[in-house]
NUKOL-82953 format. One line per 10 residues: number of its first residue (from 0); for each residue x, y, z of N, C-alpha, C. Coordinates in nm, 2 decimals, decimal comma. Layout:
<gukes>
NUM	X/Y/Z/X/Y/Z/X/Y/Z ~ ...
</gukes>
This chain:
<gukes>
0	9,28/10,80/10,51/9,23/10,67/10,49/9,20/10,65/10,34 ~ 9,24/10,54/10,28/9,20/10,53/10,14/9,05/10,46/10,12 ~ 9,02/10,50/10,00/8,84/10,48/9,98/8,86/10,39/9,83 ~ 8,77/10,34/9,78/8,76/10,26/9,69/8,66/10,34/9,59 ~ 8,73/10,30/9,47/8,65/10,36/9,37/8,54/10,26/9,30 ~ 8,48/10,28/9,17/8,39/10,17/9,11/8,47/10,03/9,10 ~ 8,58/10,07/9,07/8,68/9,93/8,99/8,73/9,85/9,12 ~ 8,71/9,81/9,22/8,80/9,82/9,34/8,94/9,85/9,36 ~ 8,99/9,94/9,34/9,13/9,98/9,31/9,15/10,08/9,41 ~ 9,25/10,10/9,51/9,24/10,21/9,62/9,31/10,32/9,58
10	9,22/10,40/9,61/9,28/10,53/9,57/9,41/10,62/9,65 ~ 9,48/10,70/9,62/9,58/10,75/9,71/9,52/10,80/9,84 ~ 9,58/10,76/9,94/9,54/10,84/10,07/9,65/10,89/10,09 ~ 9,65/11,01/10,20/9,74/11,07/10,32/9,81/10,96/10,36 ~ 9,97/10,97/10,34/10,03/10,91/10,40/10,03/10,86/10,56 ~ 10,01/10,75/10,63/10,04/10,73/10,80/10,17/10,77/10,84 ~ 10,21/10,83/10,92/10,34/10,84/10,98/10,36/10,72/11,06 ~ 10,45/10,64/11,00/10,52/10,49/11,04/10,44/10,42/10,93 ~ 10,37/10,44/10,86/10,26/10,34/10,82/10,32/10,28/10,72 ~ 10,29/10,16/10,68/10,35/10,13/10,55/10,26/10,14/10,39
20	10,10/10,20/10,41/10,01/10,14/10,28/9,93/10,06/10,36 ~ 9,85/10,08/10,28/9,75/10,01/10,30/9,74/9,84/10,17 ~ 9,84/9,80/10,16/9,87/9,66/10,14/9,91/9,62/10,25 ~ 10,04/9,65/10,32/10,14/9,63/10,45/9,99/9,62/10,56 ~ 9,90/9,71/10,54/9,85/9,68/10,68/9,72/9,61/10,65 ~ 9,66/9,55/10,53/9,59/9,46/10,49/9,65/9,30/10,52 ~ 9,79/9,33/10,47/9,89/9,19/10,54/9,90/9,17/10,71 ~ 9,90/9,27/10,73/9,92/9,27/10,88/9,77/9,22/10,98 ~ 9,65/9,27/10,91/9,55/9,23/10,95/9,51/9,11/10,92 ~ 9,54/9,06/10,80/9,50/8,90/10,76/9,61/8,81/10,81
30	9,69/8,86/10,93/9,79/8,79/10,99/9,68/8,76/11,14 ~ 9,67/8,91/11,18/9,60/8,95/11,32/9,49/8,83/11,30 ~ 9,41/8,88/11,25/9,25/8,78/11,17/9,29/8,61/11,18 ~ 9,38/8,60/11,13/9,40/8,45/11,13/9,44/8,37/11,25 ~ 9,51/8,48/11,36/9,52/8,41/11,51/9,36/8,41/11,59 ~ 9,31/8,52/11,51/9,16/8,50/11,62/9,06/8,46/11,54 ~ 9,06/8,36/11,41/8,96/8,30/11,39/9,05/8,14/11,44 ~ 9,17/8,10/11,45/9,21/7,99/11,51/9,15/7,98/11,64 ~ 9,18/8,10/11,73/9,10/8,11/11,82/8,92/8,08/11,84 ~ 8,90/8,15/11,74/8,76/8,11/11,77/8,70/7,98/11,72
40	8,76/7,90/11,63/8,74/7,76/11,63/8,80/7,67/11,78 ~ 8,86/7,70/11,80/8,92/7,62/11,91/8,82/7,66/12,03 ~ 8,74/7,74/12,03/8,61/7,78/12,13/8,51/7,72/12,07 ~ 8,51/7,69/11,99/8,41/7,62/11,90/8,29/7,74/11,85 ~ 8,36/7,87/11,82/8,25/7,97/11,79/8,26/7,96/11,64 ~ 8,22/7,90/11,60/8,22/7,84/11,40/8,14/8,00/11,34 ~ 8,08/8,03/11,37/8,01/8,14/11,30/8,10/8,26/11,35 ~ 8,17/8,31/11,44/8,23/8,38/11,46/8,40/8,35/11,37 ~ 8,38/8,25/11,38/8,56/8,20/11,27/8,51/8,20/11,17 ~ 8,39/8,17/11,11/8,36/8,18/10,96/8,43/8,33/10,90
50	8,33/8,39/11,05/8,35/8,55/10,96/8,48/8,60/10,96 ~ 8,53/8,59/11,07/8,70/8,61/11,03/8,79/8,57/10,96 ~ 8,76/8,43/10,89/8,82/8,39/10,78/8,78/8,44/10,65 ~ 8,70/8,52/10,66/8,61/8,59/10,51/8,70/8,69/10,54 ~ 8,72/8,74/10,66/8,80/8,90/10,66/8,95/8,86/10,65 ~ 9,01/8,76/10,64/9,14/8,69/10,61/9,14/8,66/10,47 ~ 9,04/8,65/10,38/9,04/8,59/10,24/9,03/8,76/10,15 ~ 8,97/8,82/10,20/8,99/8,97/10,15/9,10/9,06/10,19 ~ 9,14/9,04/10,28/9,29/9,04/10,32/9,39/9,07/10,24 ~ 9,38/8,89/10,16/9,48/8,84/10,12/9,48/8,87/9,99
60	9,34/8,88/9,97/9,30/8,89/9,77/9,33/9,03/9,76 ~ 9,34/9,12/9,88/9,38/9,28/9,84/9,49/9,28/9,80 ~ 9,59/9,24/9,89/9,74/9,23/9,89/9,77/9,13/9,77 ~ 9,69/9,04/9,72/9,73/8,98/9,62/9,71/9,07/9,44 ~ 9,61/9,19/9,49/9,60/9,23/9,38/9,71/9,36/9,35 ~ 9,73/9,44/9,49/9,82/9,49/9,50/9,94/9,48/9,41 ~ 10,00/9,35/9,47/10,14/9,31/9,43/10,12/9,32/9,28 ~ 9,97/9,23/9,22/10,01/9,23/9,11/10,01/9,38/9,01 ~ 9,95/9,48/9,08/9,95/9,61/9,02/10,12/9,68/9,04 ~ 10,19/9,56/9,13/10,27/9,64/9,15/10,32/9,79/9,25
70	10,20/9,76/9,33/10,19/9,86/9,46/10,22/9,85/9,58 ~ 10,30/9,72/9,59/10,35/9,62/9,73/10,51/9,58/9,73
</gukes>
């Protein structure tokens, strides 16, 4: 598992066998994240979608910094 340093920049982990990185599975989660905070608006659980959208917005800003380091 990779860990975060001061700078938020992830440090190398152990490779997953099949895994892609931990960008690939930050995308893949803020995929997952976004069908079950749709979900949970459509139940009308607004505080439960709030927070899954916060976990979809970091998600995306990981994999957005990634790319731009060039790590994706």
């Amino acid at each position: 598992m990779a860990v975060r340093d001061s700078r938020n920049d992830m440090l190398p982990s152990d490779p997953i066998e099949g895994g892609g990185g931990p960008a690939e599975a930050a995308s893949m989660i803020s995929e997952a994240v976004a069908e079950l905070a749709q979900l949970s608006r459509r139940h009308r659980l607004d505080m439960l979608a709030h927070l899954l959208e916060m976990a979809k917005l970091e998600a995306d800003e990981f994999v957005q910094r990634q790319a731009r380091l060039g790590r994706f």
